[in-house]
Backbone bond lengths (Angstrom), bond angles and torsions (degrees), N, CA, C in turn:
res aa  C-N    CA-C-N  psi(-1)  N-CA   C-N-CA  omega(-1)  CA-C   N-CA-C  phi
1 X - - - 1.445 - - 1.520 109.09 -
2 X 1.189 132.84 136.86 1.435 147.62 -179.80 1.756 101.19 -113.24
3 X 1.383 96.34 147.94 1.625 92.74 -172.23 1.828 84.46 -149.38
4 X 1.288 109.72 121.52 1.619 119.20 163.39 1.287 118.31 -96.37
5 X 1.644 121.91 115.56 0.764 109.54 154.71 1.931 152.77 -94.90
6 X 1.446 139.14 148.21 1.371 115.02 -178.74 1.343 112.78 -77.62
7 X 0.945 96.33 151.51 1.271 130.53 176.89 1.802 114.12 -151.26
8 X 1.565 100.90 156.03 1.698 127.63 -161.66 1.692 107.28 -71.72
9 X 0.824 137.94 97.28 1.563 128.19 150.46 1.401 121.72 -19.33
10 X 1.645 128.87 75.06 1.489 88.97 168.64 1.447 136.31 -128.62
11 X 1.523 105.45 25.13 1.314 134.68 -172.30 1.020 84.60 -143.76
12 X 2.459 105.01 135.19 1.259 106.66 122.21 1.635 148.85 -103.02
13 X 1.091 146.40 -167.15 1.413 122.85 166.17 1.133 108.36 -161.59
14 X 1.286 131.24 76.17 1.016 121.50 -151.29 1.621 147.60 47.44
15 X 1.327 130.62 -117.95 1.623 130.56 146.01 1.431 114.75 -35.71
16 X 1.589 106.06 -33.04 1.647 115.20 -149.95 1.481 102.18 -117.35
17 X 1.479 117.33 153.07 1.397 128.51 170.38 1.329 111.40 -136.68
18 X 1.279 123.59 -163.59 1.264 117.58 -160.94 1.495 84.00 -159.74
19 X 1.569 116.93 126.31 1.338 128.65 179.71 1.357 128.81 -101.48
20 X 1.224 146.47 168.11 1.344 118.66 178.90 1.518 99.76 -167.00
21 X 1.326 118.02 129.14 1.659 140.96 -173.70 1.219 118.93 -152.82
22 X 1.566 125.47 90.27 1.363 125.03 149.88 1.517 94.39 123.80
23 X 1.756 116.36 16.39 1.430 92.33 -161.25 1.653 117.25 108.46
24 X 1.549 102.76 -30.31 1.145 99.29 169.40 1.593 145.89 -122.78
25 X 1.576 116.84 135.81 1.467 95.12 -167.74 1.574 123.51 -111.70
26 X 1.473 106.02 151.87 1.465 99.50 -173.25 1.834 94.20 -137.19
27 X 1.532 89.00 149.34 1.230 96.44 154.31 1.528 133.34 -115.25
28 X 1.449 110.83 157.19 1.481 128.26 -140.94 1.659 108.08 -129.82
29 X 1.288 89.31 153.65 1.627 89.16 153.74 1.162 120.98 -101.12
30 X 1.381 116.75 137.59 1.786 124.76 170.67 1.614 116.64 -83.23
31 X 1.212 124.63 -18.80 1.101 127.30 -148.21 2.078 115.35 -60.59
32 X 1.465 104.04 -32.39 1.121 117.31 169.69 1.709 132.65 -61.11
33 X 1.662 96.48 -13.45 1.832 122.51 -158.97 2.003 82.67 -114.08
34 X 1.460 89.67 126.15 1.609 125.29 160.40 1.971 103.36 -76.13
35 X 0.917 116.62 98.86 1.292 117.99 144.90 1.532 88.30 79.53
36 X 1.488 121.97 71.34 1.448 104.14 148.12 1.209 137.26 -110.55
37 X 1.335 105.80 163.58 1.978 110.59 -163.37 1.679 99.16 -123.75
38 X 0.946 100.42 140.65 1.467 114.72 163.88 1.601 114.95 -40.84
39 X 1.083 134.81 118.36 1.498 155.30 -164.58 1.460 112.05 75.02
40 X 1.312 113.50 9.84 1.839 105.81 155.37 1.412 90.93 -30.64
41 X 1.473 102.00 167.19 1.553 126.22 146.36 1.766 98.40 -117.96
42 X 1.302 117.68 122.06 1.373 111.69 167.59 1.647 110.35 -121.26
43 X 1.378 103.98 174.66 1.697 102.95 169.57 1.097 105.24 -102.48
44 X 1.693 107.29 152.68 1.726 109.79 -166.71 1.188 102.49 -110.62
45 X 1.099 138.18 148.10 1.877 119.18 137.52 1.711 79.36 -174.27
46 X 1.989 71.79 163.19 1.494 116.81 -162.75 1.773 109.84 42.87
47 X 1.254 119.62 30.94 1.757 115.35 169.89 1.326 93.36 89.22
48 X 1.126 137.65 47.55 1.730 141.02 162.54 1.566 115.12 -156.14
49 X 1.154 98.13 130.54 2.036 108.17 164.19 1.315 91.97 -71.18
50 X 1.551 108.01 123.58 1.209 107.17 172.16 1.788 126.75 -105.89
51 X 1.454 105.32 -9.91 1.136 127.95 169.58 1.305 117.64 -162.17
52 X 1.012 140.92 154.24 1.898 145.06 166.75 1.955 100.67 -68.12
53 X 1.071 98.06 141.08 1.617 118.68 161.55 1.438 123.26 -107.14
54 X 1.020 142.23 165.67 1.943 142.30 166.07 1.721 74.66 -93.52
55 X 1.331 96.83 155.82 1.447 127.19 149.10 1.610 112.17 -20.73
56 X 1.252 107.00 -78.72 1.233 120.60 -139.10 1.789 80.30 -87.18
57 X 1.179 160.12 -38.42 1.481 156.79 160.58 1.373 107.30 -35.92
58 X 1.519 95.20 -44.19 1.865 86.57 174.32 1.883 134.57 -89.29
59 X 1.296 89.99 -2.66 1.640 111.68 -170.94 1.770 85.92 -85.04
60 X 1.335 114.24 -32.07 2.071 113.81 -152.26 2.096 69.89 -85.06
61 X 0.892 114.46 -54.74 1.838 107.51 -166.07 1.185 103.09 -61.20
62 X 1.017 124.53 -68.88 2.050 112.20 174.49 1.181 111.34 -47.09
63 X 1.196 134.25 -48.05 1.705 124.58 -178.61 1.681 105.68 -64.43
64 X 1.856 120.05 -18.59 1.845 105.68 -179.96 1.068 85.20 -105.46
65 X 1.579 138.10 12.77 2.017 104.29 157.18 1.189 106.30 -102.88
66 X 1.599 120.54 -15.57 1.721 97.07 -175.48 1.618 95.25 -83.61
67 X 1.240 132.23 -10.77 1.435 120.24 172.91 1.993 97.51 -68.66
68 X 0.896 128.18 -51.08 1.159 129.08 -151.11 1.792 102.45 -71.25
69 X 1.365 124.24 -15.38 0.930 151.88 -176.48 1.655 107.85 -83.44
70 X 1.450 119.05 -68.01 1.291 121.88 161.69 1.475 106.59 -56.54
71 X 1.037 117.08 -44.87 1.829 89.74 176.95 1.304 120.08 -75.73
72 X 1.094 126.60 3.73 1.714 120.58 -172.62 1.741 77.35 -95.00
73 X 1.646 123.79 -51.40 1.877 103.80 -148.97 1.903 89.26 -75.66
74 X 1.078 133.59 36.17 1.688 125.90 -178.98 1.806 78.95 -118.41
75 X 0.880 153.31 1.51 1.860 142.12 162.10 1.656 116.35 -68.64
């Protein structure tokens, strides 16, 4: 199972950007993303934006993994 998460656009660098969620930053590859701008929200995984999100698509996915998260540490 693969799970992407969003995260903030807020560097570019060419190919590469630099993402940032919760405090934290990573850098990425852009190369897969048409036209990105600084405060996309995109989904990440394995070191790539793999598509753009709206805001509010990515706020509903971070709010069902940190639930999914609290329910795994209640075992």
């Amino acid at each position: 199972m693969c799970i992407g998460i969003p995260m903030r656009l807020v560097r570019i660098e060419g190919d590469s950007g630099v993402v940032e969620s919760g405090g934290l930053e990573v850098r990425i590859s852009l190369a897969l993303l048409a036209d990105p701008a600084v405060g996309d929200h995109v989904l990440v995984h394995a070191g790539f934006a793999l598509e753009k999100l709206d805001e509010k698509e990515a706020e509903e996915t971070l709010a069902l993994l940190r639930q999914i998260v609290r329910l795994g540490g209640e075992q």
